[in-house]
N, C-alpha and C positions, 0 to 999 in steps of 0.2 A: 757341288750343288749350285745352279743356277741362281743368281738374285733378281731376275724376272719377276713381276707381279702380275698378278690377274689385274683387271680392270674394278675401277670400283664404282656404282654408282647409287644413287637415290631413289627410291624409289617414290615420296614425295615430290619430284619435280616430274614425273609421268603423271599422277596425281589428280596434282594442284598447280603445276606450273606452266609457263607461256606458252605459247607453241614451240617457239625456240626453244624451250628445255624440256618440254618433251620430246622434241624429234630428237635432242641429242642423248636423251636416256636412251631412246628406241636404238641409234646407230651404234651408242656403245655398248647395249646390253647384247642386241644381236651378233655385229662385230665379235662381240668378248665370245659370245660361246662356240662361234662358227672357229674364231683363234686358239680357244685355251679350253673350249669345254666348262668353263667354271668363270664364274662373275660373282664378287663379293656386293649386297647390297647393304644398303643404311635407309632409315627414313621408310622400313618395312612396313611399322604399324605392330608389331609383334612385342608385345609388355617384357620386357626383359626382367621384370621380379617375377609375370609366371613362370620365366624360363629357369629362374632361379629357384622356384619354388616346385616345380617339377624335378628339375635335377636332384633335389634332396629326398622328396619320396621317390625316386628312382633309385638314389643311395641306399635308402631307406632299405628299399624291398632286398637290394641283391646281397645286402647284408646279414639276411636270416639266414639261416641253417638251408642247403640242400636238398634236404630232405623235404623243406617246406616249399620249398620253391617249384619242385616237380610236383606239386599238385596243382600247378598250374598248368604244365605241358601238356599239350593237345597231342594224343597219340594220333598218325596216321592227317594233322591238319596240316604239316607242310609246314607249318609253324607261321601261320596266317595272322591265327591269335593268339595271344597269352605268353606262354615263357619258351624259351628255348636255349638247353644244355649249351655247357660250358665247351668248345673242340668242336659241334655238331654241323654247323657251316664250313664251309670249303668253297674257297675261287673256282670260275668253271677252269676244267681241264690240272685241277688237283686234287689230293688225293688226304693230304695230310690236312687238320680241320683248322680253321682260324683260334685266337687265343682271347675267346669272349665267347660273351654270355648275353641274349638281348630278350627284350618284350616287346610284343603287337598291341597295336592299340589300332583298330579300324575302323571304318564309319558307323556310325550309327544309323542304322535306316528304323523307317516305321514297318508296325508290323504289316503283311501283307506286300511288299515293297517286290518289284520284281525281280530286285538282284538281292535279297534276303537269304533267299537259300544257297548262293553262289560265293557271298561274303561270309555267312554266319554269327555268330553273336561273338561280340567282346566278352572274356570273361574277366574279374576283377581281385586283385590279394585284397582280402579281409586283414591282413596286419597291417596296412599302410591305409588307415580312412581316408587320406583325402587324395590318392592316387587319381581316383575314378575321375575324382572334378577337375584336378588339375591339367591330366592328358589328355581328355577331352576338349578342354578349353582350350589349348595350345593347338590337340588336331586342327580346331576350326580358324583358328589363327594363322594358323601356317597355311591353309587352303584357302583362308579370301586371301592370302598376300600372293599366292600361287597362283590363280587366276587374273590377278592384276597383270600380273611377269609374262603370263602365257598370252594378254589379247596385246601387250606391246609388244613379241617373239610376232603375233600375226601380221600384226602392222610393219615390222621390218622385212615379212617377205612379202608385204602389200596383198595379205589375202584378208577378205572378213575376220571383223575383233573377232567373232568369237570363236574363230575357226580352230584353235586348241584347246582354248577353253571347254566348249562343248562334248569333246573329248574324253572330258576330266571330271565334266557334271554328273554328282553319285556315283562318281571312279571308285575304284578299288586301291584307294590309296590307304600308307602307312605310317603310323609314326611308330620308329624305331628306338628305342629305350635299349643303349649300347653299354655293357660293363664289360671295361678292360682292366682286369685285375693284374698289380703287381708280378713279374714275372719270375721272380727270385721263388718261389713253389710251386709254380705251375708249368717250368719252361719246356718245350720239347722240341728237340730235334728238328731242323728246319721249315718249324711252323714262326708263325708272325701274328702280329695283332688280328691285320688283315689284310690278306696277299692282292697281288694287283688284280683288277677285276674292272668291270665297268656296271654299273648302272642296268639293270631292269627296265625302270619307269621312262615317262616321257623328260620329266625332270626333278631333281632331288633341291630340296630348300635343308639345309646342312646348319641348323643352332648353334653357335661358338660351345667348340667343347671344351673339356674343362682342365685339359692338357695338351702338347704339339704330337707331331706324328704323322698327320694327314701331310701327303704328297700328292702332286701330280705327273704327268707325263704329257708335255708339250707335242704339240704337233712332230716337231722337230728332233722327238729323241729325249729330251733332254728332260730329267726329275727335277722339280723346286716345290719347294715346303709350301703349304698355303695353311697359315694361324688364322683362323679372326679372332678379329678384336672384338670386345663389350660392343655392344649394339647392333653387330652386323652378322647377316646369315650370307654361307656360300651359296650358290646354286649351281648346278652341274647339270650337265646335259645327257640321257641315259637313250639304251639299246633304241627304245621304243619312238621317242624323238629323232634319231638318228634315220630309223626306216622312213616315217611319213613325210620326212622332210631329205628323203634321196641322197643322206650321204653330206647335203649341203652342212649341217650341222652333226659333227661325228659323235659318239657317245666318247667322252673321254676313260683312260683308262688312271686311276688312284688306288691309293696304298694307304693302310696306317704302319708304319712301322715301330719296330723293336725299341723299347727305352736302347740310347748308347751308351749311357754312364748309368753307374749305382744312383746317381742324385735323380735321375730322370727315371727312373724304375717305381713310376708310381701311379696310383689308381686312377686311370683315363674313366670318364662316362663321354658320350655322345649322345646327338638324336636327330639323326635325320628324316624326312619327313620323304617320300616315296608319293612323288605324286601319280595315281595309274589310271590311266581310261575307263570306261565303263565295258562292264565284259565283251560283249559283242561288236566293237568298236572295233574299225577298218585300220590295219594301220598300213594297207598302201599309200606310195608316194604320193604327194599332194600334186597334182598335176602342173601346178607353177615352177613344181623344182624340175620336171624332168623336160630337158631341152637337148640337142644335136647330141654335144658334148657331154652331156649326164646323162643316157636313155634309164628310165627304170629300173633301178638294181636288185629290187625283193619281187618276189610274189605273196601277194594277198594273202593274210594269217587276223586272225581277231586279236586284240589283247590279250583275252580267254587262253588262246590255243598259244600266245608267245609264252606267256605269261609259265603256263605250265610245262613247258618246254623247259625255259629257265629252273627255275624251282629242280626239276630233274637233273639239270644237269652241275650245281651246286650240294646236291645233296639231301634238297629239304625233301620232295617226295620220291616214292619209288616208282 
Protein backbone atom coordinates (compact mmCIF):
# COMPACT_ATOMS: atom_id res chain seq x y z
CA UNK A 1 0.00 0.00 0.00
CA UNK A 2 1.03 3.40 -1.06
CA UNK A 3 1.81 6.16 1.61
CA UNK A 4 0.82 8.99 -0.85
CA UNK A 5 -1.62 11.47 0.44
CA UNK A 6 -4.31 13.35 -1.05
CA UNK A 7 -3.98 16.97 -0.76
CA UNK A 8 -5.42 18.84 2.06
CA UNK A 9 -7.01 22.11 2.04
CA UNK A 10 -9.23 24.85 3.83
CA UNK A 11 -11.96 25.73 2.75
CA UNK A 12 -12.01 28.89 4.95
CA UNK A 13 -9.12 30.55 3.14
CA UNK A 14 -11.35 30.35 -0.36
CA UNK A 15 -13.91 32.04 2.07
CA UNK A 16 -12.54 34.54 3.96
CA UNK A 17 -8.90 34.72 2.88
CA UNK A 18 -6.44 37.15 0.80
CA UNK A 19 -6.42 36.65 -2.60
CA UNK A 20 -3.24 34.92 -2.19
CA UNK A 21 -4.96 32.08 -0.41
CA UNK A 22 -7.67 31.87 -2.26
CA UNK A 23 -6.05 31.34 -5.46
CA UNK A 24 -3.84 28.77 -3.62
CA UNK A 25 -7.04 26.90 -2.40
CA UNK A 26 -8.28 27.12 -5.97
CA UNK A 27 -4.74 25.59 -7.58
CA UNK A 28 -4.69 22.91 -4.98
CA UNK A 29 -8.22 21.88 -4.84
CA UNK A 30 -8.39 21.71 -8.56
CA UNK A 31 -4.75 20.18 -8.96
CA UNK A 32 -5.91 17.69 -6.21
CA UNK A 33 -8.84 16.29 -8.23
CA UNK A 34 -7.50 16.47 -11.85
CA UNK A 35 -4.33 14.18 -9.75
CA UNK A 36 -5.98 12.03 -7.23
CA UNK A 37 -9.79 12.35 -7.70
CA UNK A 38 -10.20 13.09 -3.97
CA UNK A 39 -9.10 16.31 -1.90
CA UNK A 40 -9.49 16.19 1.89
CA UNK A 41 -11.07 19.56 3.16
CA UNK A 42 -11.08 21.36 6.74
CA UNK A 43 -12.59 24.84 7.64
CA UNK A 44 -15.99 23.24 5.78
CA UNK A 45 -18.51 25.09 7.97
CA UNK A 46 -20.17 21.67 8.62
CA UNK A 47 -20.99 21.31 12.73
CA UNK A 48 -19.23 18.10 13.51
CA UNK A 49 -21.66 17.32 16.61
CA UNK A 50 -24.57 17.31 13.95
CA UNK A 51 -22.31 14.98 12.19
CA UNK A 52 -22.07 13.16 15.33
CA UNK A 53 -25.42 13.45 16.18
CA UNK A 54 -26.58 12.07 12.86
CA UNK A 55 -24.39 9.14 12.95
CA UNK A 56 -26.16 7.88 16.12
CA UNK A 57 -29.84 8.11 14.82
CA UNK A 58 -28.29 6.43 11.94
CA UNK A 59 -27.12 3.74 14.45
CA UNK A 60 -30.10 4.06 15.89
CA UNK A 61 -32.36 3.21 12.93
CA UNK A 62 -30.12 0.15 11.41
CA UNK A 63 -30.38 -1.30 14.57
CA UNK A 64 -34.10 -2.24 14.74
CA UNK A 65 -35.19 -5.56 13.57
CA UNK A 66 -35.47 -6.10 9.57
CA UNK A 67 -38.44 -6.50 9.48
CA UNK A 68 -38.96 -2.88 10.67
CA UNK A 69 -36.70 -1.59 8.39
CA UNK A 70 -38.40 -2.78 5.19
CA UNK A 71 -41.15 -0.70 5.65
CA UNK A 72 -39.29 1.80 4.75
CA UNK A 73 -38.08 0.37 1.18
CA UNK A 74 -39.55 1.87 -1.72
CA UNK A 75 -40.49 -0.91 -4.11
CA UNK A 76 -39.75 -0.18 -7.72
CA UNK A 77 -37.93 3.70 -6.48
CA UNK A 78 -34.51 2.59 -7.32
CA UNK A 79 -33.72 3.28 -3.89
CA UNK A 80 -33.90 7.16 -4.42
CA UNK A 81 -35.51 7.34 -1.00
CA UNK A 82 -35.87 5.74 2.27
CA UNK A 83 -34.10 2.37 2.94
CA UNK A 84 -32.37 -0.02 0.97
CA UNK A 85 -31.75 -4.12 1.70
CA UNK A 86 -28.79 -5.46 3.20
CA UNK A 87 -26.47 -7.34 -0.44
CA UNK A 88 -29.06 -5.14 -2.81
CA UNK A 89 -26.29 -2.83 -4.49
CA UNK A 90 -23.58 -4.21 -6.74
CA UNK A 91 -20.48 -2.19 -8.50
CA UNK A 92 -21.25 -1.69 -12.27
CA UNK A 93 -20.08 -4.77 -14.28
CA UNK A 94 -20.79 -7.08 -10.89
CA UNK A 95 -22.89 -9.38 -10.08
CA UNK A 96 -22.31 -10.47 -6.40
CA UNK A 97 -24.02 -7.40 -4.15
CA UNK A 98 -21.97 -5.13 -1.87
CA UNK A 99 -21.89 -6.03 2.27
CA UNK A 100 -24.22 -2.92 3.43
CA UNK A 101 -27.20 -1.58 4.05
CA UNK A 102 -27.99 2.33 3.33
CA UNK A 103 -30.83 5.25 3.59
CA UNK A 104 -31.75 8.31 1.14
CA UNK A 105 -32.32 11.35 2.36
CA UNK A 106 -33.05 13.92 -0.72
CA UNK A 107 -34.11 17.34 -1.21
CA UNK A 108 -36.68 18.78 -0.03
CA UNK A 109 -38.65 20.86 -2.57
CA UNK A 110 -42.05 22.93 -2.14
CA UNK A 111 -44.96 21.69 -3.19
CA UNK A 112 -45.84 22.29 -6.95
CA UNK A 113 -41.90 22.57 -7.52
CA UNK A 114 -41.03 21.43 -11.04
CA UNK A 115 -38.71 18.69 -10.32
CA UNK A 116 -41.33 17.21 -7.36
CA UNK A 117 -42.41 14.62 -9.31
CA UNK A 118 -38.87 13.50 -10.69
CA UNK A 119 -37.32 13.42 -7.10
CA UNK A 120 -40.40 12.41 -4.91
CA UNK A 121 -40.85 12.71 -1.28
CA UNK A 122 -38.54 11.69 1.58
CA UNK A 123 -40.05 9.19 3.65
CA UNK A 124 -39.04 9.20 7.51
CA UNK A 125 -38.61 5.96 10.50
CA UNK A 126 -41.08 7.01 13.19
CA UNK A 127 -38.69 4.91 15.64
CA UNK A 128 -35.76 7.20 15.47
CA UNK A 129 -37.70 11.11 16.17
CA UNK A 130 -35.08 13.02 15.55
CA UNK A 131 -33.73 11.52 12.30
CA UNK A 132 -35.82 13.82 10.13
CA UNK A 133 -34.14 17.13 11.67
CA UNK A 134 -31.04 15.81 11.95
CA UNK A 135 -30.40 14.55 7.97
CA UNK A 136 -31.84 17.27 6.84
CA UNK A 137 -29.86 19.78 8.47
CA UNK A 138 -26.58 18.01 7.65
CA UNK A 139 -28.31 17.49 3.77
CA UNK A 140 -28.24 21.34 3.72
CA UNK A 141 -24.85 21.63 5.24
CA UNK A 142 -23.06 19.61 3.11
CA UNK A 143 -24.76 21.57 -0.11
CA UNK A 144 -23.85 25.18 0.83
CA UNK A 145 -20.15 23.67 1.61
CA UNK A 146 -20.63 21.93 -1.99
CA UNK A 147 -21.44 24.95 -3.74
CA UNK A 148 -18.54 26.86 -2.22
CA UNK A 149 -16.06 23.75 -3.67
CA UNK A 150 -17.96 23.73 -7.10
CA UNK A 151 -17.64 27.88 -7.89
CA UNK A 152 -13.81 27.57 -6.76
CA UNK A 153 -13.50 23.91 -9.23
CA UNK A 154 -15.08 26.98 -11.81
CA UNK A 155 -12.65 29.46 -11.12
CA UNK A 156 -9.60 26.80 -11.66
CA UNK A 157 -10.84 26.24 -15.10
CA UNK A 158 -11.35 30.11 -15.39
CA UNK A 159 -15.07 29.70 -16.46
CA UNK A 160 -18.05 31.70 -14.69
CA UNK A 161 -18.38 30.92 -10.55
CA UNK A 162 -21.30 29.73 -11.11
CA UNK A 163 -20.82 27.63 -13.82
CA UNK A 164 -21.07 24.11 -11.61
CA UNK A 165 -22.90 25.45 -9.21
CA UNK A 166 -25.82 26.14 -11.39
CA UNK A 167 -25.78 22.69 -12.22
CA UNK A 168 -26.34 21.58 -8.79
CA UNK A 169 -29.14 24.28 -7.89
CA UNK A 170 -32.38 22.06 -6.82
CA UNK A 171 -30.02 19.08 -8.07
CA UNK A 172 -31.04 15.60 -7.34
CA UNK A 173 -28.63 15.15 -4.79
CA UNK A 174 -28.13 12.62 -1.84
CA UNK A 175 -27.23 12.01 1.40
CA UNK A 176 -26.32 8.48 1.86
CA UNK A 177 -26.79 6.94 5.43
CA UNK A 178 -24.11 3.71 4.92
CA UNK A 179 -24.28 0.53 7.60
CA UNK A 180 -21.48 -1.80 7.35
CA UNK A 181 -22.13 -4.42 9.68
CA UNK A 182 -19.68 -6.75 11.21
CA UNK A 183 -18.75 -9.36 8.81
CA UNK A 184 -18.25 -12.43 11.13
CA UNK A 185 -22.40 -13.35 10.18
CA UNK A 186 -22.88 -11.92 7.18
CA UNK A 187 -19.82 -12.83 5.08
CA UNK A 188 -20.01 -14.21 1.55
CA UNK A 189 -18.06 -15.40 -1.01
CA UNK A 190 -16.20 -12.86 -2.81
CA UNK A 191 -18.29 -9.93 -2.00
CA UNK A 192 -16.73 -6.73 -0.12
CA UNK A 193 -18.09 -3.86 1.84
CA UNK A 194 -17.97 -2.07 -1.33
CA UNK A 195 -16.35 -3.20 -4.54
CA UNK A 196 -14.37 -0.67 -6.73
CA UNK A 197 -16.61 1.56 -8.58
CA UNK A 198 -16.70 5.24 -9.29
CA UNK A 199 -18.97 7.92 -8.47
CA UNK A 200 -22.33 8.81 -10.27
CA UNK A 201 -22.49 12.63 -9.28
CA UNK A 202 -20.66 15.55 -10.35
CA UNK A 203 -19.01 15.24 -6.87
CA UNK A 204 -19.29 13.50 -3.46
CA UNK A 205 -18.44 15.51 0.01
CA UNK A 206 -17.59 11.95 1.98
CA UNK A 207 -18.30 12.88 6.32
CA UNK A 208 -15.24 11.21 8.27
CA UNK A 209 -16.58 7.58 8.81
CA UNK A 210 -16.61 5.97 11.75
CA UNK A 211 -13.97 3.31 10.85
CA UNK A 212 -10.90 2.76 7.82
CA UNK A 213 -11.46 0.84 4.69
CA UNK A 214 -12.10 3.57 2.11
CA UNK A 215 -9.18 3.29 -0.51
CA UNK A 216 -8.31 4.92 -3.64
CA UNK A 217 -6.79 4.22 -7.01
CA UNK A 218 -4.22 6.72 -8.19
CA UNK A 219 -3.84 7.74 -11.52
CA UNK A 220 -0.99 5.64 -11.75
CA UNK A 221 -2.22 2.27 -10.65
CA UNK A 222 -1.54 2.39 -7.50
CA UNK A 223 -4.38 1.75 -4.01
CA UNK A 224 -3.63 3.97 -0.82
CA UNK A 225 -5.88 4.22 2.17
CA UNK A 226 -7.65 7.71 2.49
CA UNK A 227 -9.02 7.99 6.63
CA UNK A 228 -10.20 11.47 7.61
CA UNK A 229 -9.74 12.80 10.38
CA UNK A 230 -12.29 14.64 12.98
CA UNK A 231 -13.24 17.78 11.21
CA UNK A 232 -12.43 16.99 7.70
CA UNK A 233 -14.74 15.86 4.75
CA UNK A 234 -13.19 14.03 1.46
CA UNK A 235 -14.40 15.13 -1.74
CA UNK A 236 -14.22 13.01 -4.79
CA UNK A 237 -14.73 13.74 -8.25
CA UNK A 238 -17.57 11.41 -9.97
CA UNK A 239 -18.84 10.03 -13.62
CA UNK A 240 -20.95 13.18 -14.28
CA UNK A 241 -18.00 15.86 -13.54
CA UNK A 242 -15.80 13.80 -15.38
CA UNK A 243 -18.04 14.12 -18.86
CA UNK A 244 -18.69 18.23 -18.53
CA UNK A 245 -15.34 18.67 -17.85
CA UNK A 246 -13.82 16.34 -21.06
CA UNK A 247 -11.99 13.92 -19.16
CA UNK A 248 -9.73 17.00 -17.80
CA UNK A 249 -10.92 15.79 -14.29
CA UNK A 250 -11.42 11.88 -14.20
CA UNK A 251 -14.07 10.42 -12.03
CA UNK A 252 -11.72 8.43 -9.60
CA UNK A 253 -12.25 4.77 -9.06
CA UNK A 254 -12.48 3.70 -4.69
CA UNK A 255 -13.21 0.72 -2.64
CA UNK A 256 -14.27 0.11 0.94
CA UNK A 257 -12.82 -2.98 1.87
CA UNK A 258 -13.01 -6.24 4.00
CA UNK A 259 -12.05 -5.81 7.89
CA UNK A 260 -8.20 -7.80 7.72
CA UNK A 261 -8.05 -8.86 11.30
CA UNK A 262 -10.77 -10.14 13.77
CA UNK A 263 -9.90 -6.62 15.70
CA UNK A 264 -10.91 -4.54 12.70
CA UNK A 265 -14.15 -6.74 11.86
CA UNK A 266 -16.39 -3.95 13.28
CA UNK A 267 -19.40 -1.94 12.58
CA UNK A 268 -18.41 0.88 9.80
CA UNK A 269 -21.35 3.73 9.33
CA UNK A 270 -20.56 6.34 6.55
CA UNK A 271 -22.34 9.17 4.62
CA UNK A 272 -21.55 10.63 1.76
CA UNK A 273 -23.30 13.23 0.40
CA UNK A 274 -24.14 12.72 -3.74
CA UNK A 275 -23.91 15.97 -5.14
CA UNK A 276 -26.31 15.77 -8.68
CA UNK A 277 -27.52 18.37 -11.26
CA UNK A 278 -30.85 19.23 -11.81
CA UNK A 279 -32.69 16.68 -14.12
CA UNK A 280 -32.64 18.11 -17.33
CA UNK A 281 -29.17 19.54 -16.95
CA UNK A 282 -26.58 19.11 -20.07
CA UNK A 283 -23.66 17.34 -19.15
CA UNK A 284 -21.82 17.92 -22.47
CA UNK A 285 -18.13 19.07 -22.24
CA UNK A 286 -17.75 22.44 -21.21
CA UNK A 287 -16.32 24.05 -24.24
CA UNK A 288 -13.12 25.33 -22.49
CA UNK A 289 -11.99 21.91 -21.95
CA UNK A 290 -12.15 20.72 -25.44
CA UNK A 291 -9.03 21.70 -27.45
CA UNK A 292 -6.59 20.08 -30.49
CA UNK A 293 -5.46 17.51 -28.10
CA UNK A 294 -8.79 16.78 -26.14
CA UNK A 295 -11.65 16.95 -28.99
CA UNK A 296 -15.02 16.07 -27.30
CA UNK A 297 -15.21 12.68 -25.91
CA UNK A 298 -19.06 12.16 -24.89
CA UNK A 299 -22.20 13.06 -26.59
CA UNK A 300 -24.87 14.89 -25.13
CA UNK A 301 -27.17 12.93 -22.25
CA UNK A 302 -29.11 14.90 -19.33
CA UNK A 303 -28.30 14.12 -15.91
CA UNK A 304 -31.93 12.58 -16.03
CA UNK A 305 -31.11 10.08 -18.75
CA UNK A 306 -27.18 9.35 -17.11
CA UNK A 307 -28.43 9.14 -14.04
CA UNK A 308 -30.77 6.27 -14.84
CA UNK A 309 -28.47 4.64 -16.89
CA UNK A 310 -26.34 4.32 -13.87
CA UNK A 311 -28.95 3.24 -11.36
CA UNK A 312 -29.54 0.20 -14.23
CA UNK A 313 -26.45 -0.79 -14.37
CA UNK A 314 -25.62 -1.25 -10.44
CA UNK A 315 -28.78 -2.82 -9.86
CA UNK A 316 -31.10 -0.33 -8.21
CA UNK A 317 -33.73 -0.18 -11.15
CA UNK A 318 -34.77 -2.63 -13.76
Amino acid sequence: MSQRRVPLVNLSDYRHGTAREREAFVRTFGEGLREFGFVSVEGHGVDSDLIRRTYADVARFFALPVKVKKKYEVEGGGGQRGYTGFGKEHAKNRTIGDLKEFWHVGRELPPGHKHLSAYGHNIWPTEVETFKENTLALFDALDAAAKVMLRALADWFGVPQETFAEMAEDGNSILRCIHYPPLGSQFEPGAVRAAEHEDINLITLLCEATASGLEILTRDGEWIAVDTKPGQIVVDSGDMLQRVTNDVIPSTTHRVVNPRTPEEDVTRYSMPFFVHPYPECSLKPLPVTETKDNPARYPEITADQFLRQRLREIGLIQ
